[in-house]
N, C-alpha and C positions, 0 to 999 in steps of 0.2 A: 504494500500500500504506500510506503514512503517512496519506492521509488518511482510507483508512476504518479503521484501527487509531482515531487521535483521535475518529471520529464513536463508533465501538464504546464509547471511552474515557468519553466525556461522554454517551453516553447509560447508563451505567452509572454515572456519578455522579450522573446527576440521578435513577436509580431509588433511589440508596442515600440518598440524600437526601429522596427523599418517605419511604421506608420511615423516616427517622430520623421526620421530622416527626411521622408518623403515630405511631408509637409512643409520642412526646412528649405528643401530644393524646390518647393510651390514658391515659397514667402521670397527667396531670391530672386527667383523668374520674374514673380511681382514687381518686386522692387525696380530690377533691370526697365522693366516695361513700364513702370511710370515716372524711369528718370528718361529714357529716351524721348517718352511722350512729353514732359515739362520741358526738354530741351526743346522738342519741336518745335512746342508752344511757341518758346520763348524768340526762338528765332523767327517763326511768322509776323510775330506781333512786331518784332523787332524791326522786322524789313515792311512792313506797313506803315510802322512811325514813321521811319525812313522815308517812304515814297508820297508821305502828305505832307511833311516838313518838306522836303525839295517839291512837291506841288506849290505849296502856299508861298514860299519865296518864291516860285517865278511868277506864281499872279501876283504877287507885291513887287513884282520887276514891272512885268507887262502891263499893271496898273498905275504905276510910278508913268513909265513911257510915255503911254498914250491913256491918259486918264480920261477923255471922251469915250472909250470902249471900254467893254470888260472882259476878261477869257471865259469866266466863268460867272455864272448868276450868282445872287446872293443867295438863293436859294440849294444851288448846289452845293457849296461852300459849305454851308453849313450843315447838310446832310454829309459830308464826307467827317466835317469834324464829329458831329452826334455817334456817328456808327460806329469812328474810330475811337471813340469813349469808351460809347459801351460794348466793344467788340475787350476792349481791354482789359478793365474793368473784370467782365464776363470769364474771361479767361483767366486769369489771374485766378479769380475766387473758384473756378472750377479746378484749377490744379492745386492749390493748396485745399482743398477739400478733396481731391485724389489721392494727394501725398500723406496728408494726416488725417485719413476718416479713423471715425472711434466706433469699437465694435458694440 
């Protein structure tokens, strides 16, 4: 009876032991997978600021120039600035809610 209680014993630590491992090697993959995704993020967003900052200085060239015209409405201007707010914004709080969600 002691010896197959001990075989039961150790075969039940070594399943609770793969199950640790494996879950370990879940929680890395995880990990991998929402720093590559926050980098992604961060680069989109990043090349987005980028391409409305150099937007907005050349209408503020182009409207320096020839201030009788305009490149852009004022209405698009301002949806370009709205979106790039909240696309930020947006992002920002969904990866730090990716990175540190609580169980």
């Amino acid at each position: 009876m002691d010896v197959r209680f001990r075989v039961v014993r150790e075969d039940f630590e070594r399943a609770t032991l793969e199950s640790l491992l494996i879950d370990n090697k879940s929680k890395r993959y995880d990990q991998k997978l929402r720093k590559d995704y926050a980098n992604w993020a961060k680069k989109t967003v990043t090349l987005w600021l980028v391409f409305i900052v150099i937007l907005l200085i050349w209408v503020g060239i182009y409207d320096y120039s020839a201030p009788k015209t305009s490149l852009f409405s004022e209405s698009v201007l301002i949806t370009l600035l709205a979106t790039t707010t909240i696309n930020v914004i947006a992002l920002t709080l969904f990866i730090i809610k990716g990175l540190f969600e609580s169980n």
